[in-house]
Backbone as XML, in Angstrom:
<?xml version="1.0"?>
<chain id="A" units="angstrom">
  <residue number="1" name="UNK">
    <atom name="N" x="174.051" y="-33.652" z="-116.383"/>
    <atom name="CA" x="175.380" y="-34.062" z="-116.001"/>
    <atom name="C" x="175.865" y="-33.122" z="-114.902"/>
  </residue>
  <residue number="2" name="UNK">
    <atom name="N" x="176.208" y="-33.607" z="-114.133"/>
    <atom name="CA" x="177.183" y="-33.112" z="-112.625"/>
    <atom name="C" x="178.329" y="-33.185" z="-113.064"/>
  </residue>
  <residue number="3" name="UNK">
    <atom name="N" x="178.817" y="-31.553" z="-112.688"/>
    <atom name="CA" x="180.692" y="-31.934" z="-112.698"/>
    <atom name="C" x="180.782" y="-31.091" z="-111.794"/>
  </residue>
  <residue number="4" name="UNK">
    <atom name="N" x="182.277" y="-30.674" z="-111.857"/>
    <atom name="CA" x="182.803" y="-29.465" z="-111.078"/>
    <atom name="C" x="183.834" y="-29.129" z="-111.877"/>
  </residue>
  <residue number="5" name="UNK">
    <atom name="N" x="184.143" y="-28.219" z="-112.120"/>
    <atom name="CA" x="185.149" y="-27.584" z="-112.801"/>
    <atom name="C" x="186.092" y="-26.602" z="-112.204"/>
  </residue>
  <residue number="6" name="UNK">
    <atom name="N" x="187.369" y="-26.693" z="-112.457"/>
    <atom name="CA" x="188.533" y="-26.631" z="-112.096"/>
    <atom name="C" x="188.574" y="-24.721" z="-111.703"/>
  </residue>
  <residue number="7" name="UNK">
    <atom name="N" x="188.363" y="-24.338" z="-112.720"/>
    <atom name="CA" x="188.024" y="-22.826" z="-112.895"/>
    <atom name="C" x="187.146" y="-22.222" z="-112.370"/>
  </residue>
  <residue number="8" name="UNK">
    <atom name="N" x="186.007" y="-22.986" z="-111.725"/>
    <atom name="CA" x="184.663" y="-22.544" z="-110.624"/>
    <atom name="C" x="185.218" y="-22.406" z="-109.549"/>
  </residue>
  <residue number="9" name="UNK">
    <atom name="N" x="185.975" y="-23.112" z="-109.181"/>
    <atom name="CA" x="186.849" y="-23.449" z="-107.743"/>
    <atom name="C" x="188.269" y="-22.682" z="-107.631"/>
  </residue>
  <residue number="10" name="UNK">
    <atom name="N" x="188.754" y="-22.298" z="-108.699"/>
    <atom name="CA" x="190.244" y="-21.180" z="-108.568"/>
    <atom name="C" x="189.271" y="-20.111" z="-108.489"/>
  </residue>
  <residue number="11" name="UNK">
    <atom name="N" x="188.412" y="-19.996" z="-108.964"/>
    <atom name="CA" x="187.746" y="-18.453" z="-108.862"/>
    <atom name="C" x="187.227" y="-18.329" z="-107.513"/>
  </residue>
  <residue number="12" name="UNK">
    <atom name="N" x="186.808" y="-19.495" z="-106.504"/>
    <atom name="CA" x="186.563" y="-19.444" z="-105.298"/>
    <atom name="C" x="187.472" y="-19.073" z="-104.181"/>
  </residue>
  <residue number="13" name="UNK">
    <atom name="N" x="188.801" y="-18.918" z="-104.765"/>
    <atom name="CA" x="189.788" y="-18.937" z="-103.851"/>
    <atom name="C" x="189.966" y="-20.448" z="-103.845"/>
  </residue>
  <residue number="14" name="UNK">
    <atom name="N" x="190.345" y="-21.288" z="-103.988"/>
    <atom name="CA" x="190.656" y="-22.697" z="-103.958"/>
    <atom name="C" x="192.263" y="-22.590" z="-104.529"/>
  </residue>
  <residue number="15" name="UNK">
    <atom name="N" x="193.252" y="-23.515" z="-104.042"/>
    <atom name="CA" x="194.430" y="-23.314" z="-104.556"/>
    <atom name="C" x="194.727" y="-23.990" z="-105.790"/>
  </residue>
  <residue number="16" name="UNK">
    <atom name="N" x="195.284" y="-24.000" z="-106.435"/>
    <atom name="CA" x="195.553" y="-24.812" z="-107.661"/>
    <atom name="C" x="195.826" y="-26.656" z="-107.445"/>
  </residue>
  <residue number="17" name="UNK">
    <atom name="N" x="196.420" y="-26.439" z="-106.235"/>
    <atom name="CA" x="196.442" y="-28.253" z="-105.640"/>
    <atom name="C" x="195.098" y="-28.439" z="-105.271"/>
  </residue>
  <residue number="18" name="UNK">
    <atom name="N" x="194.759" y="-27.770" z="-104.553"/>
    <atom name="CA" x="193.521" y="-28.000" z="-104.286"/>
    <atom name="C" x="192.106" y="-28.568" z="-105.096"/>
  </residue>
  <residue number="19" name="UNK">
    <atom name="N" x="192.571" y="-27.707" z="-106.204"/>
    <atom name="CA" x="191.804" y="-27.324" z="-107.507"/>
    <atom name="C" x="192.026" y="-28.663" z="-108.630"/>
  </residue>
  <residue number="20" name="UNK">
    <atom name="N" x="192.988" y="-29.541" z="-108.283"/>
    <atom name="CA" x="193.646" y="-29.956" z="-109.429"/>
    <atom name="C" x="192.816" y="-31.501" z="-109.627"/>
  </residue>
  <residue number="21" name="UNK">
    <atom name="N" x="192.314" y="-32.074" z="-108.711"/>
    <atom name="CA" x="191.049" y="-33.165" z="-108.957"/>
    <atom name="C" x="189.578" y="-32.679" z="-109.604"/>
  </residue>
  <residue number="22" name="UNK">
    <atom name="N" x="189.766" y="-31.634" z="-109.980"/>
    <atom name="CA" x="188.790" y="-31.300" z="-110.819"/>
    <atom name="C" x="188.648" y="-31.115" z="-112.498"/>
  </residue>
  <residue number="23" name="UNK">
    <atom name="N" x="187.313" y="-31.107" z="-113.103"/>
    <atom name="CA" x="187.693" y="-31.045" z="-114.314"/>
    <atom name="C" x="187.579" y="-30.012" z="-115.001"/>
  </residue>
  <residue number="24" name="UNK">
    <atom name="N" x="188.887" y="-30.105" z="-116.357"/>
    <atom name="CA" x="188.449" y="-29.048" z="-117.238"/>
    <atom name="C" x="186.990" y="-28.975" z="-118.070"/>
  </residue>
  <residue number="25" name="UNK">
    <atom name="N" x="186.959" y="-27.881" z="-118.664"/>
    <atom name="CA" x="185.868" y="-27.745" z="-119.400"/>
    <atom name="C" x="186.115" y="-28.367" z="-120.854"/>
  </residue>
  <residue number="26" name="UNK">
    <atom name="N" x="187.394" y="-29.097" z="-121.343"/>
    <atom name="CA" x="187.497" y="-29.966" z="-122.491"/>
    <atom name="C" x="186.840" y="-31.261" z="-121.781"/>
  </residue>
  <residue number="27" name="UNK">
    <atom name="N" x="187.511" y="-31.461" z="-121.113"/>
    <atom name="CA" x="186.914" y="-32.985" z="-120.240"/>
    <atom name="C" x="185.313" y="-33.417" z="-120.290"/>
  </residue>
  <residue number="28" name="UNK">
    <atom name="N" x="184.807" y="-32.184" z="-119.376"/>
    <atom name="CA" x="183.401" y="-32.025" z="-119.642"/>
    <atom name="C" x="182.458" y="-31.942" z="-121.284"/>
  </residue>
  <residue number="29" name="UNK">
    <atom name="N" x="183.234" y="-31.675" z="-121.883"/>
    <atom name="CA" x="182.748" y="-31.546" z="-122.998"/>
    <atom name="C" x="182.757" y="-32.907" z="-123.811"/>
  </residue>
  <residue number="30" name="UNK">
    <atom name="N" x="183.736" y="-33.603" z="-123.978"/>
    <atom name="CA" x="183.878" y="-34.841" z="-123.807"/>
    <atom name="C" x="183.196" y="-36.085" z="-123.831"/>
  </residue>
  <residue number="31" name="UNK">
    <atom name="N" x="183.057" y="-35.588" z="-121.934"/>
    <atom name="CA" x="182.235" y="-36.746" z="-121.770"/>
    <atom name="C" x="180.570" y="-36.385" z="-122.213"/>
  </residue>
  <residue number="32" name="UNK">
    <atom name="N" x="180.706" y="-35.283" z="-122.769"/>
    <atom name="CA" x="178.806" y="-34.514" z="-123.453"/>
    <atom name="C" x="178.795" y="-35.174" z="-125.060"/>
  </residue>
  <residue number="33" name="UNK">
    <atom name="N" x="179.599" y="-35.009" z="-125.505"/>
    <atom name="CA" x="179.708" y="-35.610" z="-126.781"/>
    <atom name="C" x="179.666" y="-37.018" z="-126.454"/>
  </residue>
  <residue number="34" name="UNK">
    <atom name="N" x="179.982" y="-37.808" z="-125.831"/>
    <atom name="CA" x="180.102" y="-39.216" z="-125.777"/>
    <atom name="C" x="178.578" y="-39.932" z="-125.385"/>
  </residue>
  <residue number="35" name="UNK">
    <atom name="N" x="178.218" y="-38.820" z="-123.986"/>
    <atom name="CA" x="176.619" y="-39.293" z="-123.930"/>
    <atom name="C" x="175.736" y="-39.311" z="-124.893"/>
  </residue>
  <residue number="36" name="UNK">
    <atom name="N" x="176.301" y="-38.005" z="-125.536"/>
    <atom name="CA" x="175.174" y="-37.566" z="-127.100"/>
    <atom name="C" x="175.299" y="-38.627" z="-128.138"/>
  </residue>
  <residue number="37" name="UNK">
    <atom name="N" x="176.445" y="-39.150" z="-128.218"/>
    <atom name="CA" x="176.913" y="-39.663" z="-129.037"/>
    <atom name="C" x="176.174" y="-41.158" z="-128.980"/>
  </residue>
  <residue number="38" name="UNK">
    <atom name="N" x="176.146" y="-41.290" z="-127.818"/>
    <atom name="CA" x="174.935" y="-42.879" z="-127.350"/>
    <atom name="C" x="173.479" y="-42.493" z="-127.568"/>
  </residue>
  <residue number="39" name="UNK">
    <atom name="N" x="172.780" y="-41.577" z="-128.060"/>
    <atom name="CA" x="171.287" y="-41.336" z="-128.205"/>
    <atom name="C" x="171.418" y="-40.422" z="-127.094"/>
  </residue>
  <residue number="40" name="UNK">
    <atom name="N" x="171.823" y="-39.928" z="-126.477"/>
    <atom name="CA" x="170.974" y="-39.598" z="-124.571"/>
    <atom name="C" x="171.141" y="-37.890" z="-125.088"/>
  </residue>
  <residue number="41" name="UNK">
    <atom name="N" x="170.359" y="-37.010" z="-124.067"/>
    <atom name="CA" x="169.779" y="-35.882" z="-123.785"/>
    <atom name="C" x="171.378" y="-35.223" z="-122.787"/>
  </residue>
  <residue number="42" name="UNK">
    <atom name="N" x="171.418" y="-34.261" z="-123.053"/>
    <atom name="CA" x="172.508" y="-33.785" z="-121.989"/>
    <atom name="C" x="172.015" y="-32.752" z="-121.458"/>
  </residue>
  <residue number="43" name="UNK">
    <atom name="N" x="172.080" y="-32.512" z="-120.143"/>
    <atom name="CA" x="171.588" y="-31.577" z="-119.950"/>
    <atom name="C" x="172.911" y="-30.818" z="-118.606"/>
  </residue>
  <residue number="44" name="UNK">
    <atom name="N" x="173.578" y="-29.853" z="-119.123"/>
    <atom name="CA" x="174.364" y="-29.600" z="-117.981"/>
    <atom name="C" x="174.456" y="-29.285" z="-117.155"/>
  </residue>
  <residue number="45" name="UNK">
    <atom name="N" x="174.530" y="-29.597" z="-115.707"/>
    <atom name="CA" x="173.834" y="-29.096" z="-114.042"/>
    <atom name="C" x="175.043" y="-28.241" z="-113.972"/>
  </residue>
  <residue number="46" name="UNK">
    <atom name="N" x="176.153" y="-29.098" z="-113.442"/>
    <atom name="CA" x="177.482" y="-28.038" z="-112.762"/>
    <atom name="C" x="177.196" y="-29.158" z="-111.766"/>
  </residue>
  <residue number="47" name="UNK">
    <atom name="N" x="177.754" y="-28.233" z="-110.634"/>
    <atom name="CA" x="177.996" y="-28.512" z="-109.398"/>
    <atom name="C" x="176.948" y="-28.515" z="-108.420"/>
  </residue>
  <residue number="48" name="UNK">
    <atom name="N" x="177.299" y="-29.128" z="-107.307"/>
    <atom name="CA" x="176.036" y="-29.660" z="-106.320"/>
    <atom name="C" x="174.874" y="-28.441" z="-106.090"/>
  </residue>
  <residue number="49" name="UNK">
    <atom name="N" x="175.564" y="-27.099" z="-106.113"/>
    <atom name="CA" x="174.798" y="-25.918" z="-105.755"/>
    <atom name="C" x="173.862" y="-25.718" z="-106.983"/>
  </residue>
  <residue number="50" name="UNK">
    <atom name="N" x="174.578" y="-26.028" z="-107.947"/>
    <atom name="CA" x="173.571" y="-25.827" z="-109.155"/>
    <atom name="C" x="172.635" y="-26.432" z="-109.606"/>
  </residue>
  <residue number="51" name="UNK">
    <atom name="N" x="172.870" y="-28.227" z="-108.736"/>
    <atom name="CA" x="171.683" y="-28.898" z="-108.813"/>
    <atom name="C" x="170.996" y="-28.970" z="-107.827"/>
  </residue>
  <residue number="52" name="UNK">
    <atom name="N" x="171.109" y="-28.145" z="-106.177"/>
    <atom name="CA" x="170.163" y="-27.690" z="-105.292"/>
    <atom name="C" x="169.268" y="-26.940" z="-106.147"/>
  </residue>
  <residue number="53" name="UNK">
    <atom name="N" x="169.643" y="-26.163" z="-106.522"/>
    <atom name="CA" x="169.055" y="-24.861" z="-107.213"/>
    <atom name="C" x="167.987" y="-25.654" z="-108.215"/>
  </residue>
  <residue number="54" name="UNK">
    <atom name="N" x="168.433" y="-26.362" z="-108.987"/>
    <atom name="CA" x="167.565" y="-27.061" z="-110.453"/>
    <atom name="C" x="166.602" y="-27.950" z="-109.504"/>
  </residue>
  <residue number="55" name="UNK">
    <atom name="N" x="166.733" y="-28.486" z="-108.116"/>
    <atom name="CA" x="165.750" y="-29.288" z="-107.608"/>
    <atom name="C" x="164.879" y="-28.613" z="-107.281"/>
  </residue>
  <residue number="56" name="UNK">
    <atom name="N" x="165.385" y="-27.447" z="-106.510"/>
    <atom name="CA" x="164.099" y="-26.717" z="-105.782"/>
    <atom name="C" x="163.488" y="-25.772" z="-107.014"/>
  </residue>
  <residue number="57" name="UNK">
    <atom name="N" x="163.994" y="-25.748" z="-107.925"/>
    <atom name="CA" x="163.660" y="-24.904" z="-109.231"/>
    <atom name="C" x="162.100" y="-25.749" z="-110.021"/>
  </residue>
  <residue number="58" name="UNK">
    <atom name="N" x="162.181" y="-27.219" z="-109.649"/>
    <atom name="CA" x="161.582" y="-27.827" z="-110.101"/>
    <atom name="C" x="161.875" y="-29.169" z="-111.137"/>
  </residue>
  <residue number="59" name="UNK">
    <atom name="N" x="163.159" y="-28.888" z="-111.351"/>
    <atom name="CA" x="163.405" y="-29.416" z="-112.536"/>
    <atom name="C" x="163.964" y="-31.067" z="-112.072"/>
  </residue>
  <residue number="60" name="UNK">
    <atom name="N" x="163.229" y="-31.823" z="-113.015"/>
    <atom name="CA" x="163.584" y="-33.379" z="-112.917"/>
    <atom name="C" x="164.044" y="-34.345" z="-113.793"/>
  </residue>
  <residue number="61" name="UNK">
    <atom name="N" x="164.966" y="-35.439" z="-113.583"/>
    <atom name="CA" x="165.502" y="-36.000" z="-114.531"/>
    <atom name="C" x="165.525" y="-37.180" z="-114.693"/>
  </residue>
  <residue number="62" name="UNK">
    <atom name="N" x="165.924" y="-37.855" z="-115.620"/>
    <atom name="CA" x="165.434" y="-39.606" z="-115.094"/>
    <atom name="C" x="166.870" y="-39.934" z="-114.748"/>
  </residue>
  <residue number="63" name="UNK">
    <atom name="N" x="167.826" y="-39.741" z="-115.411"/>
    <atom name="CA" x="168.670" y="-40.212" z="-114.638"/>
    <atom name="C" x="170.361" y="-38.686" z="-114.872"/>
  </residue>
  <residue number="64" name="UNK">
    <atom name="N" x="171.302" y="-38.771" z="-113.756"/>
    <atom name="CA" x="171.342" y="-37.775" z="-113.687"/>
    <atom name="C" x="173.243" y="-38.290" z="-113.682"/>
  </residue>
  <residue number="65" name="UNK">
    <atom name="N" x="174.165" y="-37.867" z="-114.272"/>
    <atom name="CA" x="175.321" y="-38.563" z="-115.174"/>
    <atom name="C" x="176.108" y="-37.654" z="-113.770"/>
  </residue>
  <residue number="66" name="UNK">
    <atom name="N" x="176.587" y="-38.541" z="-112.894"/>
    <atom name="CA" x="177.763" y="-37.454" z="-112.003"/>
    <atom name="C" x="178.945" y="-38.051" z="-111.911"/>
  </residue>
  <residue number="67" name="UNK">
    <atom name="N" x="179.536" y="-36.943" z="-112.328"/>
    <atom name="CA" x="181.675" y="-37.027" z="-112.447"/>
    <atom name="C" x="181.736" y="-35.837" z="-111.334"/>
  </residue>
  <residue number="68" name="UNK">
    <atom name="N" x="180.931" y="-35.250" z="-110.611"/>
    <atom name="CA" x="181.371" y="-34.529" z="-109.609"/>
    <atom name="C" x="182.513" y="-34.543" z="-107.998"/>
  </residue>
  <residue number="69" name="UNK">
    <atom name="N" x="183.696" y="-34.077" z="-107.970"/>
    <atom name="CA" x="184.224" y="-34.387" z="-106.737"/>
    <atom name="C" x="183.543" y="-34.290" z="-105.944"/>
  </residue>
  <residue number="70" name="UNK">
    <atom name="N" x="183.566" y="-32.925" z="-105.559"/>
    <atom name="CA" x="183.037" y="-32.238" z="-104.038"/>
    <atom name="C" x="183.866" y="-31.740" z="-103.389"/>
  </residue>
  <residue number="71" name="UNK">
    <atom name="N" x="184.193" y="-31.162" z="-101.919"/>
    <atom name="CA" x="184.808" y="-30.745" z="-101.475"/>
    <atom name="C" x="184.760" y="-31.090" z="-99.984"/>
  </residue>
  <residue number="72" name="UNK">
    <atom name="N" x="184.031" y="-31.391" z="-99.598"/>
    <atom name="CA" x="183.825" y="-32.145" z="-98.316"/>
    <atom name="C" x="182.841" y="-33.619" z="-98.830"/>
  </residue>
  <residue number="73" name="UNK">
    <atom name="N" x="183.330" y="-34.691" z="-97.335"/>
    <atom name="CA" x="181.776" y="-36.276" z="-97.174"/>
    <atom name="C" x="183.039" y="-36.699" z="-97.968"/>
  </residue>
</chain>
């Protein structure tokens, strides 16, 4: 699962408006229980950097659950 979280991004310097299309970590949790809750595997990425990182890391998925904003595109 792709998200972004609200608190990754105030800690970046991001302003709180700025910050405020993002999700909490209840939210995220949430929607983890709900996938789980259908049979499925959760596996939590984060944010786009964290799933650069998990690609070139190696790691692959069949399918990959994104509630992520972004910040730019």
């Amino acid at each position: 699962m792709v998200y972004d979280l609200r608190k990754d991004y105030l800690a970046e310097g991001f302003s709180a408006e700025a910050a405020a299309e993002f999700d909490s970590e209840e939210t995220v949790a949430l929607l983890e229980a709900a996938i789980r809750a259908n049979g499925f595997k959760v596996d939590r990425i984060g944010h786009g950097r964290h799933l650069v990182k998990r690609l070139a890391g190696g790691s692959r998925w069949d399918l990959v659950f994104n509630v992520a904003e972004g910040v730019h595109g």
